[in-house]
C-alpha positions in Angstrom: 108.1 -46.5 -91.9 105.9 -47.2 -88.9 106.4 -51.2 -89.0 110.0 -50.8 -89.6 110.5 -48.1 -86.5 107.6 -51.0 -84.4 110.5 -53.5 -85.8 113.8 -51.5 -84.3 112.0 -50.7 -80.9 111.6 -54.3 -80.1 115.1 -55.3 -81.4 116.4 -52.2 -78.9 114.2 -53.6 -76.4 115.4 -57.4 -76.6 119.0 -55.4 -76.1 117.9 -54.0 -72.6 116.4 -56.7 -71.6 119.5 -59.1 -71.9 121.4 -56.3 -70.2 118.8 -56.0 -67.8 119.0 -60.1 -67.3 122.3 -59.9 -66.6 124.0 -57.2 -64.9 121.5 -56.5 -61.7 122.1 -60.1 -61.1 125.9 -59.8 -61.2 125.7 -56.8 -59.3 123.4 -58.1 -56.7 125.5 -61.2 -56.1 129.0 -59.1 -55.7 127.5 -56.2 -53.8 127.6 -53.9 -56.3 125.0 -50.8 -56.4 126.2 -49.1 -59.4 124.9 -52.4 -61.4 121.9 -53.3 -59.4 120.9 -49.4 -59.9 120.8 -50.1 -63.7 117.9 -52.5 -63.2 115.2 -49.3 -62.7 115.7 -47.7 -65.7 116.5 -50.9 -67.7 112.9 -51.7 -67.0 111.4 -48.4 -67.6 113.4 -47.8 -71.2 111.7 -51.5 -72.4 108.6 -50.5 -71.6 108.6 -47.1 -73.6 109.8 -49.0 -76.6 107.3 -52.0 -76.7 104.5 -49.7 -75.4 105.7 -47.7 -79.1 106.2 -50.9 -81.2 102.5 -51.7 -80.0 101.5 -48.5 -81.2 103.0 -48.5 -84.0 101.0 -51.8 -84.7 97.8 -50.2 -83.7 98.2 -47.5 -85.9 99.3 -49.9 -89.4 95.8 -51.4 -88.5 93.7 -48.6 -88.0 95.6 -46.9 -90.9 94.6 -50.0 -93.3 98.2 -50.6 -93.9 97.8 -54.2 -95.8 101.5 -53.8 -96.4 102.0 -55.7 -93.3 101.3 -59.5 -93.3 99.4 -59.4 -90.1 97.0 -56.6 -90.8 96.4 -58.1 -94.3 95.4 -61.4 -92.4 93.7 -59.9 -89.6 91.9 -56.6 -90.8 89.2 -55.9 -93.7 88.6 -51.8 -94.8 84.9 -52.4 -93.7 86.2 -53.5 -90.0 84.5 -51.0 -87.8 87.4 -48.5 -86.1 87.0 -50.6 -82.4 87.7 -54.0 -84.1 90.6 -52.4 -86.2 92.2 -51.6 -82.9 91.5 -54.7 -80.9 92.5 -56.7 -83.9 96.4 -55.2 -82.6 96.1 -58.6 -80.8 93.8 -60.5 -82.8 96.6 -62.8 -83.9 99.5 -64.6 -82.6 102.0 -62.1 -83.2 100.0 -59.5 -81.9 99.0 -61.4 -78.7 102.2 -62.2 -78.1 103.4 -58.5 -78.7 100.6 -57.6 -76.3 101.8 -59.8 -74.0 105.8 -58.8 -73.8 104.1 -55.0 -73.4 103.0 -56.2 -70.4 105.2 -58.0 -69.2 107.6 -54.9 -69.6 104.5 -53.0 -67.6 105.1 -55.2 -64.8 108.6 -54.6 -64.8 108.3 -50.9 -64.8 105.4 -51.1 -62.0 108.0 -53.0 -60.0 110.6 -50.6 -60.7 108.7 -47.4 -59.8 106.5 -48.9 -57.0 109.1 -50.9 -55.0 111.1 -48.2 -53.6 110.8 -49.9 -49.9 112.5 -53.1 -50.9 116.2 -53.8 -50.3 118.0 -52.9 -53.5 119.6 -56.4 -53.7 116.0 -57.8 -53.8 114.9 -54.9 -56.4 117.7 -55.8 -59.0 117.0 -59.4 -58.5 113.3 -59.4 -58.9 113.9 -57.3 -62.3 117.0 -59.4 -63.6 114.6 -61.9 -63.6 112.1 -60.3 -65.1 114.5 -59.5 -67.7 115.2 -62.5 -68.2 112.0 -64.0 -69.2 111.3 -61.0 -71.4 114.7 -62.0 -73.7 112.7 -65.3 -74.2 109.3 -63.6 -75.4 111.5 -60.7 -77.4 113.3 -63.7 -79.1 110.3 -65.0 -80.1 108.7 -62.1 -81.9 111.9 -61.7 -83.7 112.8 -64.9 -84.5 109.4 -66.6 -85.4 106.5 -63.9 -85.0 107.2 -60.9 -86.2 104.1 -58.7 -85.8 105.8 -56.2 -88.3 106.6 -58.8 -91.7 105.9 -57.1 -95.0 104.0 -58.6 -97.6 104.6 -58.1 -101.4 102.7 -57.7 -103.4 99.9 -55.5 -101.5 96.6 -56.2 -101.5 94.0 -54.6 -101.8 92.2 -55.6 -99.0 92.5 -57.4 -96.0 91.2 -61.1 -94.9 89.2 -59.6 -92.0 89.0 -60.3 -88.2 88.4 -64.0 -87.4 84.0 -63.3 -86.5 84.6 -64.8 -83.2 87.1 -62.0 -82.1 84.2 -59.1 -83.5 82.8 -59.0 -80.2 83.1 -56.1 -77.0 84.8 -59.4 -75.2 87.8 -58.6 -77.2 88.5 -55.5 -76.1 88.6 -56.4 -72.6 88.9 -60.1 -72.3 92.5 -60.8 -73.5 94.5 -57.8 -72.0 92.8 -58.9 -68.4 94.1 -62.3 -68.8 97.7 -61.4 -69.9 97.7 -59.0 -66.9 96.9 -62.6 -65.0 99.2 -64.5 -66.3 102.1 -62.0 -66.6 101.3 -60.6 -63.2 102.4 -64.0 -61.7 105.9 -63.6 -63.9 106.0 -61.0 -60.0 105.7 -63.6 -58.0 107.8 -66.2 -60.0 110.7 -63.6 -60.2 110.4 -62.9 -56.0 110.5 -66.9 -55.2 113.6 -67.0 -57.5 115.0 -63.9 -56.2 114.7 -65.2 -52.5 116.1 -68.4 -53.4 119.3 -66.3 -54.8 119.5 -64.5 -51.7 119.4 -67.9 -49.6 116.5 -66.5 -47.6 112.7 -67.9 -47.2 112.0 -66.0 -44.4 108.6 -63.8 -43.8 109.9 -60.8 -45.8 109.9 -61.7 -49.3 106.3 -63.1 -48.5 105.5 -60.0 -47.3 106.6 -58.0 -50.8 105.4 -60.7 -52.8 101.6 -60.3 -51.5 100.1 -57.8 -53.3 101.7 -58.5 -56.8 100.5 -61.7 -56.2 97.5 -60.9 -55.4 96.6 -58.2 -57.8 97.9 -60.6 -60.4 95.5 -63.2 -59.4 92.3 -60.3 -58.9 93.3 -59.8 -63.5 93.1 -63.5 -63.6 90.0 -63.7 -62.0 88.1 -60.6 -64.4 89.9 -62.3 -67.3 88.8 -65.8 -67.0 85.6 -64.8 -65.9 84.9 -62.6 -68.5 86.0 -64.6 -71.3 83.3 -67.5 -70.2 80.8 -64.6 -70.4 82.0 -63.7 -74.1 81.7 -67.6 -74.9 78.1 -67.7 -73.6 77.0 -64.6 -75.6 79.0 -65.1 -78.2 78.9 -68.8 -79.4 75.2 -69.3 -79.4 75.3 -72.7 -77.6 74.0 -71.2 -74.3 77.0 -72.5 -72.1 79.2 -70.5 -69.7 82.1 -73.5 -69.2 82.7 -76.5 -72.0 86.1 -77.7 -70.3 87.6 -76.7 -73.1 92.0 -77.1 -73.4 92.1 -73.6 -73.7 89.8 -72.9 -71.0 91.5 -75.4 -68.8 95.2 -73.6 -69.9 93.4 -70.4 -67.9 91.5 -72.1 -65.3 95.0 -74.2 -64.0 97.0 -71.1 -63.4 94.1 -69.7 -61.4 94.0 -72.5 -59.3 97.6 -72.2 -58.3 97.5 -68.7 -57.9 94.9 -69.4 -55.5 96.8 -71.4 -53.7 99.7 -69.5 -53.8 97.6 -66.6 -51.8 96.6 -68.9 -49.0 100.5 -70.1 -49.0 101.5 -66.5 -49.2 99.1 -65.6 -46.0 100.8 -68.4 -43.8 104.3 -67.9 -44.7 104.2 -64.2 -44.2 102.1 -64.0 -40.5 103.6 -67.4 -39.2 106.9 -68.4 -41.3 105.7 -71.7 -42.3 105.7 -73.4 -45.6 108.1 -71.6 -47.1 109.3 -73.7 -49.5 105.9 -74.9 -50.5 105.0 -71.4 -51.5 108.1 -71.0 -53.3 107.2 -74.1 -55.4 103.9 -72.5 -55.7 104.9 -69.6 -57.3 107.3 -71.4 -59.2 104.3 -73.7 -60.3 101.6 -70.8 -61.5 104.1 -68.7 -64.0 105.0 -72.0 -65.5 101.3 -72.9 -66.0 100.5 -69.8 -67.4 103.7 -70.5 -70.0 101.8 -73.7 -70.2 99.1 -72.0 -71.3 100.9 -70.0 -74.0 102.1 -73.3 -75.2 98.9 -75.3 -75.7 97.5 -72.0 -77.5 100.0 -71.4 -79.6 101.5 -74.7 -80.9 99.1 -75.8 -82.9 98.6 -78.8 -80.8 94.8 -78.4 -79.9 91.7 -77.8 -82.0 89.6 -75.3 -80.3 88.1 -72.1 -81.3 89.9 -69.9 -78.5 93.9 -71.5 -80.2 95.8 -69.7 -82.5 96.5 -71.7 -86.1 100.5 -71.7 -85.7 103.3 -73.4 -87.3 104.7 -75.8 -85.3 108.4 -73.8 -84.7 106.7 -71.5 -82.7 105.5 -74.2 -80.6 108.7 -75.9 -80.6 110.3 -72.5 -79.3 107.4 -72.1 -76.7 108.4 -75.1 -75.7 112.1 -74.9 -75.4 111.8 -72.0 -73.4 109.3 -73.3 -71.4 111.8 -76.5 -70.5 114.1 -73.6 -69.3 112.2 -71.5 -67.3 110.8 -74.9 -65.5 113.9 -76.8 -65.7 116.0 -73.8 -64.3 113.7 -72.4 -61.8 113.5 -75.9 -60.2 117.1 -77.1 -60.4 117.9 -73.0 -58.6 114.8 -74.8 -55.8 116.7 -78.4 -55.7 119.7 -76.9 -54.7 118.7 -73.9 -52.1 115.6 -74.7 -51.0 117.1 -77.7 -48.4 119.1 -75.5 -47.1 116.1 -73.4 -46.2 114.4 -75.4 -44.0 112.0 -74.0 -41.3 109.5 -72.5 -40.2 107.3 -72.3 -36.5 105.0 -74.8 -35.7 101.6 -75.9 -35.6 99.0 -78.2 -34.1 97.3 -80.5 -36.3 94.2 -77.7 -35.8 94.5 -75.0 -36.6 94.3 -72.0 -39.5 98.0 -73.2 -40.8 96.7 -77.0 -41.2 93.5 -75.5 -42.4 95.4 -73.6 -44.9 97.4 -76.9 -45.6 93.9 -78.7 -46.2 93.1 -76.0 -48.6 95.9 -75.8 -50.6 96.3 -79.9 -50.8 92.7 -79.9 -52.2 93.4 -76.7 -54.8 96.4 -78.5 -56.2 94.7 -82.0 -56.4 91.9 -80.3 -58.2 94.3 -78.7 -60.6 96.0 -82.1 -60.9 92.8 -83.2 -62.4 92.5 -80.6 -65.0 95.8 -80.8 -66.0 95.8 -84.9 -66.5 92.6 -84.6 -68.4 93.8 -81.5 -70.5 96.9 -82.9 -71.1 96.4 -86.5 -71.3 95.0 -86.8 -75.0 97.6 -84.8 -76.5 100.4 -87.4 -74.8 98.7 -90.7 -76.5 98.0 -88.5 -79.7 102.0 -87.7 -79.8 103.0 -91.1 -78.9 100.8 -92.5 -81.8 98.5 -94.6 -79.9 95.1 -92.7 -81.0 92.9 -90.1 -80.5 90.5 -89.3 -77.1 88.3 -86.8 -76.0 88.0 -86.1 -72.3 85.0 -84.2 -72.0 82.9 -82.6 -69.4 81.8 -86.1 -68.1 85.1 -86.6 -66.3 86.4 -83.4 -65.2 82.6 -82.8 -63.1 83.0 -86.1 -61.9 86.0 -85.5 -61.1 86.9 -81.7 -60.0 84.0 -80.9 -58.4 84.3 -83.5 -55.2 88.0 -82.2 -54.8 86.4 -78.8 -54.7 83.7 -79.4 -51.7 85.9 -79.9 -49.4 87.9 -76.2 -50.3 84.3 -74.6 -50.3 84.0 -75.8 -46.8 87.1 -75.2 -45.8 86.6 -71.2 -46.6 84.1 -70.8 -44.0 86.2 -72.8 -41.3 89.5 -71.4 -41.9 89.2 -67.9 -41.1 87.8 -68.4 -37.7 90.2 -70.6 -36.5 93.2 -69.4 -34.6 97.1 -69.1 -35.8 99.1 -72.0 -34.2 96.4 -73.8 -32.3 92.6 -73.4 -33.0 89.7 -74.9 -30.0 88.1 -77.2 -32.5 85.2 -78.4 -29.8 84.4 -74.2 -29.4 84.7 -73.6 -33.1 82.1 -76.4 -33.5 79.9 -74.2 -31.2 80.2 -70.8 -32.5 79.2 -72.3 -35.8 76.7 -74.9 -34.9 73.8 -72.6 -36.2 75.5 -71.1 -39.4 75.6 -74.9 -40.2 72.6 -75.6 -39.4 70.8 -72.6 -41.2 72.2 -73.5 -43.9 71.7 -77.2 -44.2 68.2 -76.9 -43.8 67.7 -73.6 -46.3 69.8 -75.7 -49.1 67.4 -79.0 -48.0 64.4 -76.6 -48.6 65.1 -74.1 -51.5 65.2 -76.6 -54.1 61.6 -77.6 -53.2 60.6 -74.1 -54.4 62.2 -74.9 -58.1 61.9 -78.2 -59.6 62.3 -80.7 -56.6 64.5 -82.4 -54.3 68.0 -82.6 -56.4 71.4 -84.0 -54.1 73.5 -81.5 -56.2 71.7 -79.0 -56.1 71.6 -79.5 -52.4 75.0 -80.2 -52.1 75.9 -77.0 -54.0 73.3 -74.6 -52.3 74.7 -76.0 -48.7 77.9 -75.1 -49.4 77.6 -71.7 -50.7 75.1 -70.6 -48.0 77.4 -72.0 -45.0 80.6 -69.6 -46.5 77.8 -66.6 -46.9 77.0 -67.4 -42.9 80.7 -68.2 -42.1 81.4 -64.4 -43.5 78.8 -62.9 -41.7 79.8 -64.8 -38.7 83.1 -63.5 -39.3 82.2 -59.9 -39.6 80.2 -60.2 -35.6 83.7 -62.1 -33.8 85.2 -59.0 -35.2 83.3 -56.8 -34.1 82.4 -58.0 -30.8 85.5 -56.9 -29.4 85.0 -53.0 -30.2 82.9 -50.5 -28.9 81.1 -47.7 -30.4 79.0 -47.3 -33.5 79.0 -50.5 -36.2 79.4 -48.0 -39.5 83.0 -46.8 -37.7 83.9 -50.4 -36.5 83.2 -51.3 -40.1 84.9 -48.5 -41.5 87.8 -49.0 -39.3 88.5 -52.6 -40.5 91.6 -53.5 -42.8 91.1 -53.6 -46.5 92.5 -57.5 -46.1 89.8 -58.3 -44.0 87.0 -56.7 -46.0 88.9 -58.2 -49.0 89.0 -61.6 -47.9 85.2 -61.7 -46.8 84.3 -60.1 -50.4 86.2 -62.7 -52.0 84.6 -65.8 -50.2 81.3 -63.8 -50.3 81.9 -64.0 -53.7 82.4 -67.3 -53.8 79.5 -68.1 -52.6 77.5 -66.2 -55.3 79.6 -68.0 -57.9 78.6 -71.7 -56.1 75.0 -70.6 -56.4 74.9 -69.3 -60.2 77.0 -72.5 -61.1 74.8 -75.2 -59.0 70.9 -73.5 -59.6 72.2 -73.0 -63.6 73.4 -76.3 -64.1 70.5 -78.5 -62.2 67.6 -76.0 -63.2 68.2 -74.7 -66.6 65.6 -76.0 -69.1 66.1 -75.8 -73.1 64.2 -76.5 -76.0 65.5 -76.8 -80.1 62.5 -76.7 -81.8 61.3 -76.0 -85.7 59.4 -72.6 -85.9 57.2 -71.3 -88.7 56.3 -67.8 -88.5 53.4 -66.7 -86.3 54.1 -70.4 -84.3 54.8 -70.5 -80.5 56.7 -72.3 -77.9 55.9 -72.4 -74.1 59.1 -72.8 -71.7 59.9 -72.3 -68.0 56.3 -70.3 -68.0 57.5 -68.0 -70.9 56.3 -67.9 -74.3 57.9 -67.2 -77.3 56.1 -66.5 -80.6 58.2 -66.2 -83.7 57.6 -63.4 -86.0 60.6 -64.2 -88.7 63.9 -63.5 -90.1 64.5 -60.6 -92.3 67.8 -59.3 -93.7 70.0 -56.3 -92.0 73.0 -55.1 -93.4 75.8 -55.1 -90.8 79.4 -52.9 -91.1 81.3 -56.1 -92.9 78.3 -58.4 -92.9 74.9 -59.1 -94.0 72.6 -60.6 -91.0 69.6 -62.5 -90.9 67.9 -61.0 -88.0 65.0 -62.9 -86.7 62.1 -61.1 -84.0 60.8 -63.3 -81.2 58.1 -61.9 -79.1 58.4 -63.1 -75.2 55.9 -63.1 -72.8 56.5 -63.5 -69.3 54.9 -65.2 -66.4 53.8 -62.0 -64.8 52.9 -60.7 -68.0 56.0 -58.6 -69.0 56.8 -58.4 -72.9 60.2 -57.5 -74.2 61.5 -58.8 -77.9 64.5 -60.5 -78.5 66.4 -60.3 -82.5 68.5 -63.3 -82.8 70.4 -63.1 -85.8 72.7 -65.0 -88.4 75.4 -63.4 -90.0 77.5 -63.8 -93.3 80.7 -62.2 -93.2 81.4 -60.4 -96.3 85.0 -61.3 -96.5 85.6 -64.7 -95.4 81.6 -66.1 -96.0 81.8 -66.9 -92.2 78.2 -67.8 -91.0 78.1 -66.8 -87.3 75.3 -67.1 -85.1 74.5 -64.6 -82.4 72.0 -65.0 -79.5 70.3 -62.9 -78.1 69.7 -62.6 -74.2 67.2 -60.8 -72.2 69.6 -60.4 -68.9 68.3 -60.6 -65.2 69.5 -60.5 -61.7 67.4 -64.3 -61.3 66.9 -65.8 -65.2 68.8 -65.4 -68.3 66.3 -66.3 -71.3 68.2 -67.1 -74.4 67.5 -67.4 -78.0 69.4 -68.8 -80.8 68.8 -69.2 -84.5 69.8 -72.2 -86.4 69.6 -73.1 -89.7 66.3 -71.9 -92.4 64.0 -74.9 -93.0 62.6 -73.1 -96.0 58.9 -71.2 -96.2 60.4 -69.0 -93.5 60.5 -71.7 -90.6 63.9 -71.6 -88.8 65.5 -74.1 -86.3 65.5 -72.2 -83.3 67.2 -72.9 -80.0 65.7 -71.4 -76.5 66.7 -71.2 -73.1 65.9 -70.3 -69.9 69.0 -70.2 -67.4 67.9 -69.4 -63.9 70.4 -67.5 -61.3 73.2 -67.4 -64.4 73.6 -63.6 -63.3 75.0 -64.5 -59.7 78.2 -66.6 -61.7 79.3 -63.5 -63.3 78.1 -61.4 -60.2 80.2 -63.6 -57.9 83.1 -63.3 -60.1 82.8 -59.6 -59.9 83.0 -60.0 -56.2 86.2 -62.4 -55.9 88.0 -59.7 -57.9 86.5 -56.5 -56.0 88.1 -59.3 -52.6 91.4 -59.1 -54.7 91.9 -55.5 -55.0 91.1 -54.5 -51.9 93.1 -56.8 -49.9 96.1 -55.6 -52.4 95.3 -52.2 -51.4 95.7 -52.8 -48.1 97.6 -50.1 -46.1 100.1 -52.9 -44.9 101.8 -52.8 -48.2 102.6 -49.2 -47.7 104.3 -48.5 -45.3 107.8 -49.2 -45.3 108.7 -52.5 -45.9 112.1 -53.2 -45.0 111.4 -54.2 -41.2 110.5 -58.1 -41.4 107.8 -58.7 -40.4 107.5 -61.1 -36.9 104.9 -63.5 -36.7 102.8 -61.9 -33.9 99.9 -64.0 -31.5 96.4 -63.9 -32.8 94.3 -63.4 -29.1 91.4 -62.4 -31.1 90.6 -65.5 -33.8 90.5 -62.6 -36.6 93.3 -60.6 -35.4 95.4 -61.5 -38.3 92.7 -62.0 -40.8 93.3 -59.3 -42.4 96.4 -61.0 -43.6 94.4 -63.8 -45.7 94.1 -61.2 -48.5 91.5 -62.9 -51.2 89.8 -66.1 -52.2 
């Protein structure tokens, strides 16, 4: 009876939420406590029902309960425990389960840790929120239904698409929904303060650190998942520019925006609209998102294989949360005008500058994500837009943000001394043009990208450290209490853009410095790369859980004469006769190297692919950083102290007074 009690808690749940939609609204717009009271436990009571339809999903799969359609399709008895678990949203309908527990999580985390807001804001934020969980909740009942039965029984399962049998899976997918739900926050503030007929600082201020801890679970999701794809895949890349990479990346680059918005609005009152429209912008690209992986219209190997209704109802409800939210923004948002001024420099227009850049960039990806699947509809052919355009593309509309981070947090609210901010950092510049002029000379010679990149990356790490001295110039004492004594903002910011920096210098050294070699290998034969060499000592058969691997043995020998061994292997699932390859990486804080098995050549030869990836480490390092920036300018003491005083925009006599209001990126 487990699916069928799974079945009634989301039906019950779809119940609350349409009360939930509804009556906090009316009673916020009449006045009336009583109904926006409901809105609290509303939230809560969903919540405890998806969190038990999930489980009740988790245990038909662990349980081996083939009865149900989606563990029969998605589960095998030999599936090892973990991947029996994490298979709960192995599949459309469990992904999209996992994501409406969420989404209820949010609400509840709203409900419980929003005590400080206005009620009229509180019932308004959560009305909304109910109202985009009716439109998941229909979905699983209407077209997904994680809980279908399936007669007659059999007597064993398709198994776990091999892709998904990884450690990525357990942690990849609920960090991105926590992303992309998380900005379902910030969406349902901007609509709330546009039903209250107030853009003011406030809502800014209370919108901040949902925002930003949204965009901190973007940030580990999206980063991790590239990391799954470069172990996982065995083609040695960490970014393809894949649709469904692009569905994650585009959200992140409004959310990032939306911070830097969010950050101006609150400590000056300006661009108010603009970050409405923000916020308005990243929930509907992470709905965007949903769509292009769920519809059936792309080919990739992160989609789910759908019929095209549940695309079509994506898509419908997709036109409404768009269509609605922005015909609510057409007719308040005029009326809403304002904001203080600013002079053409300073951190406002800087933030401005930043945010321009962000969304041209994000223009980019969407045209060339989006773009093929418009001709293909329309019937006038098939084209691939490919990593060619979007780094030809993306990457000068990025260089100007990268800059930009180190400039902007020195520069003063309202009015910034450009001439004197030219002096303070004449020598960060300087350091680090002629480091990034000189470093590649040390690797494999004079490369403009690579110079280009490296400048960049080192001028934000200065910029920070820069930052860190003004601040602390104007305090006495010892430097370990000054340092202690600083906001989490401020700590969180410079993390983030330190971070940054890290990521700049794994992408730029790892794309211009990476050598690789595909090569045919006989047993006992050796290959020399990147002052490493790799003899071969054969494939031999392994038995695996639900698979039977061909695991080969290379011997590496490094410059410095360090040996470790590397097994490579090639594995045949036992249920669907997948062939998956899986590399295997020796990991290190300045060089990946990387080993792939192809195909068998016969007399025990194999194709064999080998890499050696320098400063890969400092991508995923630098991710780690942006999202350590993210949580600790959320946790900032700011947000916890009572909120119902607005907060006034208040003079910055110290250039990073107010910085620890920039929270992260």
């Amino acid at each position: 009876m487990m699916a069928e009690l799974g079945q009634f808690a989301i039906a019950l749940a779809l119940a609350l939420a349409l009360v939930q939609g509804s009556v906090p609204l009316v009673g916020a717009h009449r006045g009336d406590r009583r109904l926006m009271a409901l809105a609290r436990p509303l939230a809560q009571a969903q919540f405890v029902l998806l969190v038990f339809a999930f489980a009740a999903l988790a245990w038909s799969f662990l349980t081996h309960d083939f009865s149900v359609r989606n563990v029969a399709q998605n589960s095998f008895s030999q599936l090892p425990a973990m991947y029996r678990f994490t298979a709960t949203w192995g599949s459309h309908e469990g992904s999209l389960l996992l994501w409406t527990v969420i989404l209820a999580g949010w609400s509840a985390a709203v409900s419980v840790f929003a005590r400080q807001l206005p009620e009229e804001m509180v019932a308004r934020v959560l009305g909304v929120m109910g109202l985009v969980s009716v439109g998941f909740l229909a979905l699983l009942l209407l077209t997904s239904s994680p809980f279908e039965r399936l007669f007659p029984i059999p007597a064993d399962g398709r198994d776990l698409n091999p892709l998904l049998q990884d450690l990525g899976m357990v942690s990849h997918p609920p960090l991105l929904y926590m992303g992309y739900v998380g900005f379902s926050v910030a969406f349902a503030f901007a609509v709330a303060a546009l039903l209250s007929g107030r853009l003011d600082a406030a809502w800014a201020r209370w919108s901040r650190p949902w925002t930003t801890t949204a965009w901190t679970f973007l940030t580990l999701g999206v980063g991790l998942g590239s990391w799954w794809a470069y172990r996982e895949l065995g083609w040695g890349g960490w970014w393809f520019w894949d649709p469904t990479e692009n569905a994650s990346l585009m959200p992140w680059l409004a959310g990032t925006a939306l911070i830097h918005a969010l950050a101006a609005t609150e400590k000056r009152g300006v661009f108010g609209n603009w970050t409405v429209l923000l916020a308005i912008a990243t929930f509907s690209l992470s709905l965007l998102g949903t769509f292009l992986v769920r519809s059936g219209v792309l080919s990739s190997v992160h989609a789910f294989a759908t019929d095209p209704t549940r695309g079509l109802f994506i898509l419908v409800f997709l036109g409404l949360v768009i269509g609605g939210s922005l015909t609510l923004y057409a007719l308040r948002a005029p009326r809403m005008m304002g904001g203080g001024s600013f002079a053409w420099f300073s951190r406002e227009s800087l933030l401005l500058a930043n945010n321009v850049f962000l969304v041209a960039a994000l223009g980019a990806v969407l045209l060339g994500t989006l773009y093929p699947l418009f001709l293909d509809a329309l019937g006038l052919g098939k084209i691939s837009v490919g990593p060619p355009y979007f780094n030809a593309v993306f990457v000068p509309l990025v260089a100007p943000v990268l800059f930009l981070v180190g400039v902007g947090p020195l520069a003063r609210w309202k009015q910034a001394d450009l001439p004197n901010l030219i002096w303070r950092l004449k020598w960060a510049f300087a350091v680090a043009l002629v480091t990034a002029a000189l470093l590649p000379l040390t690797l494999d010679g004079v490369n403009l990208q690579a110079t280009l990149g490296l400048f960049l990356a080192l001028w934000i790490l200065f910029t920070v450290l820069k930052g860190f001295a003004v601040r602390l110039q104007h305090h006495r004492g010892s430097r370990i209490r000054q340092l202690a004594r600083l906001p989490r903002a401020f700590w969180g910011m410079q993390f983030a853009h330190a971070g940054l920096a890290l990521l700049v210098i794994g992408v730029t050294l790892v794309s211009n410095y990476e050598t690789e070699r595909d090569v045919r290998m006989p047993i006992g034969s050796h290959l020399d790369l990147a002052g490493y060499r790799f003899v071969f000592q054969g494939v031999e058969e392994v038995p695996g859980p639900n698979y039977l691997a061909g695991r080969g043995t290379m011997e590496v020998t490094g410059p410095w004469g360090r040996s470790f061994t590397l097994y490579p292997e090639k594995r045949n699932y036992n249920a669907s006769g997948m062939i998956m390859t899986q590399a295997a990486v020796n990991y290190g804080p300045f060089r990946d190297v990387y080993v792939s098995l192809g195909d068998p050549l016969g007399d025990g030869a194999w194709t064999v692919r080998v890499y050696h990836k320098p400063f890969v480490a400092w991508l995923w390092a630098g991710t780690l950083f942006l999202a350590l920036g993210g949580g600790l300018a959320a946790a900032d003491r700011r947000y916890r102290v009572t909120l119902r005083r607005r907060s006034a925009p208040a003079p910055a006599t110290d250039p990073l007074r107010s910085a620890a209001g920039e929270g992260a990126a």
